[in-house]
N, C-alpha and C positions, 0 to 999 in steps of 0.2 A: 494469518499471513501465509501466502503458498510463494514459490521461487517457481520461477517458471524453466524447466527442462527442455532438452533436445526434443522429445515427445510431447508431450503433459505438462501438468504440473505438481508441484508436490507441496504438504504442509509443510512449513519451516518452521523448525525447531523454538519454540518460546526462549529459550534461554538466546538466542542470537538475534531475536528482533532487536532493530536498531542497528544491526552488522548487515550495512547493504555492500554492495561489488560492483566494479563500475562495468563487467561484462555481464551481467547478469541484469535480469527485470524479476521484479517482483509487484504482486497484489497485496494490497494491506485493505482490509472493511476499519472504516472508522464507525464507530456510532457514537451516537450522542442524542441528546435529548433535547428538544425545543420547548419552552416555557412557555405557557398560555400568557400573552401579555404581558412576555419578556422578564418576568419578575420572579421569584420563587416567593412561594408562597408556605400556608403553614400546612397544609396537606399538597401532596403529590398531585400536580394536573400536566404534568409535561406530556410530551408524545416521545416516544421512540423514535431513530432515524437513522440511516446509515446510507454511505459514500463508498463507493470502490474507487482507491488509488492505484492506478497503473505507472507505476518508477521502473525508469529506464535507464540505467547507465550512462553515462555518454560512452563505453567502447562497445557498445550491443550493436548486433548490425542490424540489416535491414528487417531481414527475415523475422529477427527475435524479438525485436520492437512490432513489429505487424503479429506475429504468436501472443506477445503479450496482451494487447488488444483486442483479439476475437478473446482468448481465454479469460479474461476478466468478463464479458458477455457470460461466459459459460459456467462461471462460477454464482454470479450473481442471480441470482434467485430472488432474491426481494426485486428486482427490477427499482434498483437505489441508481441518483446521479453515479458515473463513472465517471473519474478525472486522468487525463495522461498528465504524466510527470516526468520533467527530463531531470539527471543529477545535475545539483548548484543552480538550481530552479523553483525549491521547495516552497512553499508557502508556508506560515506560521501556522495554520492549522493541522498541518500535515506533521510540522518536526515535532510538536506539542503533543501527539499519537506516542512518541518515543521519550519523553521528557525531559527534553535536550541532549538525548542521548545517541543519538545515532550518527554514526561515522562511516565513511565509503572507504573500503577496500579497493585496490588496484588490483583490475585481472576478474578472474573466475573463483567463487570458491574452493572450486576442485581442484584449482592451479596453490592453493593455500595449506592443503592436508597434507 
């Protein structure tokens, strides 16, 4: 998971995933595994897979929602679906990454320290 910065971006801290901000964007890689003919079986035949989530705040302005979007491109390396995401938009796949855990902050984090 990276927080997207005035520059760049930066890793964000494991212990805080699930702590989003509503001026802030962030990237999250989901992976997951697809099962050959839906089913598990008694040996391992899945495939590997992975999704870049682009969450946007709804206080983000323009600028930092369009940053967040080219930089997920630039992260993404596997050339995996990218998805944008607005706050209170989420989809159950997405909150499921956090395991009903994630809650949105009001503001910046740096407005929080």
């Amino acid at each position: 998971m990276w927080r997207i910065t005035d520059s760049s971006y930066e890793e964000y801290p494991r212990d805080l995933y699930g702590e989003m901000y509503s001026g802030e964007s962030f990237i999250i890689r989901w992976a997951y595994r697809v099962m050959q003919g839906g089913k598990k079986q008694d040996h391992d035949t899945g495939r590997d897979r992975a999704a870049f989530f682009f969450w946007q705040g709804a206080d983000c302005t323009i600028k930092e929602k369009g940053k967040s979007a080219f930089l997920t491109v630039r992260v993404d390396s596997e050339r995996a679906p990218q998805i944008q995401l607005s706050q209170s938009k989420e989809p159950p796949a997405f909150l499921q990454i956090f395991n009903g855990g994630m809650v949105t902050f009001k503001g910046k984090i740096s407005e929080q320290k």
